[in-house]
Phi, psi and omega in degrees: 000166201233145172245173176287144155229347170225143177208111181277103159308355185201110189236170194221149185257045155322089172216144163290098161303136175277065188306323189315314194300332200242008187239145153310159189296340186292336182254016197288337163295325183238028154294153159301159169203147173324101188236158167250133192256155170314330172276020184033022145327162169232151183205140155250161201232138211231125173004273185249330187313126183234106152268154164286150167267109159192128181104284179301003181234025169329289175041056175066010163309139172281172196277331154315342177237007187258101175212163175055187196301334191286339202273344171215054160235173238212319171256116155320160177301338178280016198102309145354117154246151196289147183333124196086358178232005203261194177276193189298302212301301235265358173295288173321310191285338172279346180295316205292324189283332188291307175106020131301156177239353208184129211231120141284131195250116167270168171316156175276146197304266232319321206262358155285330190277322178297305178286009196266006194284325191301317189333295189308313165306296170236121170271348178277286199311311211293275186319333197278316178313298188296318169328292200286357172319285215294331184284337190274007184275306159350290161311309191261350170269318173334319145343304194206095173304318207270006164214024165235099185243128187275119169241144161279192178256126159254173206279154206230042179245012174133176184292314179313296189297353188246330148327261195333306170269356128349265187317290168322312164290333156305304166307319187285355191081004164285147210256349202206144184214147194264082191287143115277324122245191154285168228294339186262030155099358185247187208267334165289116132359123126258008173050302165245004154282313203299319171323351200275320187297321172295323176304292186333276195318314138350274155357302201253357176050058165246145189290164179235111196231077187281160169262133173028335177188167150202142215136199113238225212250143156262140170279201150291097186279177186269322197290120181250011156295025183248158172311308188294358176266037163244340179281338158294316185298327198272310177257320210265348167238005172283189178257024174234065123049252191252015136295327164281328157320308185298327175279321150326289182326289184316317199289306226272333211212337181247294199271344136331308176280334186216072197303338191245352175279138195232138160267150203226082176269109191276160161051025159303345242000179181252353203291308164338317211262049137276304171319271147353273198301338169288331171281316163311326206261338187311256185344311164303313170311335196268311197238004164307334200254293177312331176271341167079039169231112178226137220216136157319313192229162161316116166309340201265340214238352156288329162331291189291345180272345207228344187230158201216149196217169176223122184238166191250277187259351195293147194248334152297340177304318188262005152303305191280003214276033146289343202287304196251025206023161193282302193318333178240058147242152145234179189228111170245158155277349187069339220304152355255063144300181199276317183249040175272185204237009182264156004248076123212079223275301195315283199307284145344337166283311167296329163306249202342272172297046171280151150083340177327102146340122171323306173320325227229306183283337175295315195315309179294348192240351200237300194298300185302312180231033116346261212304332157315280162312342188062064147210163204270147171280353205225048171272151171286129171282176165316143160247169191290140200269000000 
């Protein structure tokens, strides 16, 4: 029998989806949908919206070869799909080749952002569309629950509605769902709307897993007298941009109020965050009393209780981890992204982790999002059909 021994936090659902299938008949017109260009690109198409595959359609390619019509199709030229676009078995056997047991699978880059063209237009189509994402995410994880572990898309159209599909992705067996904004649809902290989401989500024990961030960016004020300025000092003048904005917020607004609720920021790396908690907590220390933000606790030390990070290739995360603690690392491959490590997971693993104590590469690759995810470590896993 087989156990986790690598579990990549951060994977991507690049697959052509058949969106028509999964949408009402009334929306079956304005889904996306696959088109191919003559040069054997794939491209999707949305009423007038056109996106591209480039990046998200890596799929292991050497980089000498990623040109032309192959760097954004979904398909070898025989039809065949290419690594990483195929169904869950053919999911599984690539985890097996990689030398992963077990994958968090995010939206595919393209699609919160793509579908977000629809809000204005239709706001029902807008919803149906992410319903039928998260149901076909369902579907296709259902294969192996414990090593296709599913996040959703949430809906970015106010609290009811992302309550509402909260619930629903729960009832579907996902285990996690993925914000781009907050819970109340705009780019801003609302507080006591967004509160309604943390409680469900608590409740309902579904994880919270944002890609790098979620919001946006603050700008620069003139004024530095705001509520909101440990969330500037966090993004707008270090160099990891909007996720320590996202990271601020949450210090300012959140965790105070919800002592056991914890976030999951995929594809951060890690290196940065020695440097970040010295730096948050240096600034907090200096102007918490001119500002009149006095906090329970250190930022560096809310970090550690409530947020979990992911790095791909940085080679400072686990150097630096006396700095930042072992507990808020995990580990992805991104596949099949441009900048993942398949299919060579083995090697990048080893690199990363030379002289690393076993005990300590296990916590990251096994342990951290075990304990994250709600899954048991010393479970037999699926095996590969």
């Amino acid at each position: 029998m087989r156990k986790y021994q690598v579990i990549s936090a951060d994977g991507h659902m690049e697959v052509p989806i058949q969106w028509d299938k999964y949408v009402p008949a009334k929306y079956k017109d304005r889904a996306p949908r696959l088109v191919r260009r003559e040069d054997g690109s794939e491209v999707w198409r949305m009423d007038e919206w056109e996106r591209e595959n480039i990046a998200n359609l890596y799929c292991g390619m050497r980089y000498n070869e990623f040109v032309g019509g192959l760097a954004g199709s979904y398909h070898f030229p025989d039809g065949s799909p290419r690594p990483g676009t195929g169904d869950a078995v053919q999911r599984l056997r690539e985890q097996d080749f990689d030398g992963i047991d077990a994958e968090v699978l995010y939206p595919p880059v393209y699609g919160p952002p793509f579908l977000r063209n629809m809000i204005a237009r239709d706001k029902d189509c807008y919803l149906a569309l992410v319903q039928g994402y998260n149901t076909f995410l369902a579907e296709f994880c259902s294969r192996a629950p414990d090593r296709l572990i599913g996040n959703a898309i949430l809906p970015e159209t106010g609290i009811d509605d992302a309550l509402a599909e909260l619930a629903r992705c729960r009832k579907l067996g996902l285990p996690s769902i993925s914000p781009a904004t907050w819970p109340n649809g705009s780019g801003e902290p609302k507080p006591q709307i967004d509160e309604r989401f943390w409680a469900a989500a608590l409740d309902l024990d579904m994880k919270i897993s944002p890609h790098m961030n979620f919001g946006g960016m603050i700008a620069p004020v003139a004024n530095v007298k705001t509520t909101e300025w440990m969330a500037f000092v966090a993004g707008g003048i270090g160099s990891v941009g909007a996720v320590a904005t996202t990271i601020g917020q949450l210090i300012l607004h959140v965790f105070d109020r919800f002592p056991t609720l914890k976030f999951y920021f995929a594809e951060t790396n890690g290196g940065w965050l020695a440097h970040y908690f010295n730096w948050l907590d240096e600034y907090y220390l200096r102007w918490f009393n001119y500002l009149n933000i006095k906090k329970k606790k250190l930022p560096s030390d809310y970090i550690r209780e409530h947020l979990r990070f992911s790095f791909i290739h940085d080679r400072l995360a686990m150097q630096l981890r006396q700095y930042t603690g072992i507990e808020v690392l995990m580990w992805g491959s991104d596949f099949p992204h441009s900048v993942g490590s398949f299919p060579d997971s083995r090697q990048v693993l080893a690199e990363i982790f030379e002289g690393v104590p076993e005990d300590e590469k296990y916590q990251v690759l096994v342990a951290n999002p075990c304990a994250f995810f709600g899954l048991d470590p010393e479970h037999d896993i699926t095996a590969t059909p």
